[in-house]
N, C-alpha and C positions, 0 to 999 in steps of 0.2 A: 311374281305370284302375289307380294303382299299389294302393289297396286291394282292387281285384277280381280280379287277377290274383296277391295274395298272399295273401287271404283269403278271398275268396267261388269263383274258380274252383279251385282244389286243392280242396276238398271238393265240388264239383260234379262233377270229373272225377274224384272217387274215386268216389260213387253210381254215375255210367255207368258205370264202368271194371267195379263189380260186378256192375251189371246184365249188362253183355253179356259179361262170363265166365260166367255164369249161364244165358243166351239159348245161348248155345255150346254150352255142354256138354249141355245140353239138345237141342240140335237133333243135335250129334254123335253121341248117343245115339238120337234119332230117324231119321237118315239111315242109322245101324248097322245098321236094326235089331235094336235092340237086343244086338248083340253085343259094341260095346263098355259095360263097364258103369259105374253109379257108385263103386264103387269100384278100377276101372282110371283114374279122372278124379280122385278124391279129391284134393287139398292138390297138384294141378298148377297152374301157371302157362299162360294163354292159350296163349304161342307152344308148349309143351310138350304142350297139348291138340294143338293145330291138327298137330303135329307128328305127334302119335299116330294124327290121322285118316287123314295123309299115309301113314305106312306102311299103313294099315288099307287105304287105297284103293287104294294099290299091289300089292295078292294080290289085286285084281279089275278085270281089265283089261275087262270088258266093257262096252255103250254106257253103260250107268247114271252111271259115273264122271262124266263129264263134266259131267254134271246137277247132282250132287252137288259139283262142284266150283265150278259157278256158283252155286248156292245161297248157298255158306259166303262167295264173295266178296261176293254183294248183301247177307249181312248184318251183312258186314265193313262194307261201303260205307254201310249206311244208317245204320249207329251213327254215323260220321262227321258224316254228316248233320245226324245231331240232336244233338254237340257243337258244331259250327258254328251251327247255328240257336240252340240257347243265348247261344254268345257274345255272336252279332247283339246279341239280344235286350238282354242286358244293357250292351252297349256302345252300344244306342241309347237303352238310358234315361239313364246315365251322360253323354252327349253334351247330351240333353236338360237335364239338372241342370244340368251345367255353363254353359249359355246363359244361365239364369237368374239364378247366382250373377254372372255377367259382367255383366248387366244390371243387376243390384245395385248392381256395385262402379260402373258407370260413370255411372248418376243419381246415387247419393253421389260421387262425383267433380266432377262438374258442380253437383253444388251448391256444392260446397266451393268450385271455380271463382268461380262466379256471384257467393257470396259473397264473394270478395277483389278486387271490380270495385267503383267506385263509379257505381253507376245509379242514374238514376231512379225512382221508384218504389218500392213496399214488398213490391209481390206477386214475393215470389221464386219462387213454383212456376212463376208464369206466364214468369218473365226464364228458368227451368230447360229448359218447355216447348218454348219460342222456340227456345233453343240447340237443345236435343236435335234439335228436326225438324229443323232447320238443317245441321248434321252428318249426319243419319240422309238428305238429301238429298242431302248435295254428295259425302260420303265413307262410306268402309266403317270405320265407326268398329271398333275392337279392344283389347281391354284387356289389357293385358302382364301374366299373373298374377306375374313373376318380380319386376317392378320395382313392380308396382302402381300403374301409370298406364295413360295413354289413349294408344293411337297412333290416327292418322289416316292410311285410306287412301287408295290413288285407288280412285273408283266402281266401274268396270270392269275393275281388276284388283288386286285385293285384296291381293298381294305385293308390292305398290310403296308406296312411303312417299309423301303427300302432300305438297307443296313447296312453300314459300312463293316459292320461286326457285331459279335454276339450282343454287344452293350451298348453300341451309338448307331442313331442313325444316320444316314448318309444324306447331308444335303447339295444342294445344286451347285454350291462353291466348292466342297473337296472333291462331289465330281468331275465338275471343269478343270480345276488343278490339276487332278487324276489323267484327265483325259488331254490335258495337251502340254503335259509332259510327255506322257506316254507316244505324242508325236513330236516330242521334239520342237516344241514351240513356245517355251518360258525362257524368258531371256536370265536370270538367274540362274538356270541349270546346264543351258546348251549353248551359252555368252561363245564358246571356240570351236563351235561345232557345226558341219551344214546338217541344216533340221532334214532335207531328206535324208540325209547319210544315218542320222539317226534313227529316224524311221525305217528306214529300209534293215538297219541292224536290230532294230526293236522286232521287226516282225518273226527276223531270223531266231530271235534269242527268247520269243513269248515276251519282249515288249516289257520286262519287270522294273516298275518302278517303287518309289517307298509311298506304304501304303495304296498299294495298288488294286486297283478294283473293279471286277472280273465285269468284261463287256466292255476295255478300252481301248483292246486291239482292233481298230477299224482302216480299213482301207482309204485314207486320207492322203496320198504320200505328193500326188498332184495338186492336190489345194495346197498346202505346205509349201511346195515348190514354187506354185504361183506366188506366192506373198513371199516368199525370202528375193524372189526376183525383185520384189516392189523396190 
């Protein structure tokens, strides 16, 4: 937005600005007929034009005016229009970009993540997968472009910070920890144990780990399996 509105809109709104000084005087000249001419319009400025119609209209009081006066305003109104609808235009593509680069930053985040966890298993896209839907389920994930990290929302209203508890919030690191213990996939906690066997016992038992935090019981117990095969 800051390069569009310092570099792509000033020369957008200079082209309109010519065209419908252009359209103006033109039409000014057409609603005269022809009495005012182009060189009574020559090297004027818009409000100067409009100005000159103003008196021109004023030495004719009769019904026509009025006509004439709605004319100049619809086609004051519709140039508006179509700098507006520019704007749109471009602020919905730029919106657009922006989605994507957040996208970006928050898979390479999560990987990064992923990778400073000791899990089971070798397939990291898949441990990447896991997380991501996992998140992309329980919260409105968002990535802070100022700090360059991940916040975590709540689902339902996206201005709120998700909360590990009354007093902290919950970040994407004690989630993940959270969430793949809870499948049996930290090699510190389930070092003697098969991760599905724990999984399949977790689901049985509500899955309670320390600090555990509500939305980790997820039906993972095949991805798990596949990567303890690795």
């Amino acid at each position: 937005m800051q390069n569009f509105e310092s570099e792509i809109l000033p020369d957008k709104l200079k082209a309109e600005a010519g065209k419908f000084g252009g359209n103006l005087k033109n039409t000014i000249k057409k609603l005269s007929n022809g009495q005012i001419k182009d060189a009574d319009l020559a090297g004027k400025k818009d409000d100067e034009v409009l100005q000159m119609f103003a008196d021109f209209l004023q030495k004719d009081k009769d019904a026509s005016t009025e006509d004439l006066r709605t004319q100049i305003k619809t086609l004051s109104e519709n140039q508006n229009e179509a700098l507006e609808k520019l704007k749109q235009e471009y602020e919905d593509k730029l919106s657009g970009k922006d989605k994507e680069f957040d996208d970006l930053h928050i898979a390479t985040y999560l990987g990064k993540l992923v990778g400073e966890l000791p899990l089971i298993g070798d397939d990291a896209n898949a441990k990447i997968n896991v997380l991501k839907s996992a998140i992309s389920d329980n919260y409105s994930p968002v990535w802070n472009r100022e700090k360059k990290e991940l916040e975590l929302r709540e689902k339902n209203n996206p201005e709120r910070f998700a909360q590990l508890n009354e007093n902290t919030l919950l970040s994407p690191k004690t989630y993940a920890e959270n969430l793949f213990k809870g499948l049996g996939m930290v090699k510190n906690d389930m070092s003697n144990e098969s991760a599905t066997k724990h999984v399949e016992i977790g689901t049985m038992t509500g899955n309670k780990t320390d600090n555990h935090v509500p939305g980790n019981e997820l039906p993972f117990a095949g991805v798990v399996a596949a990567m303890e095969t690795k």
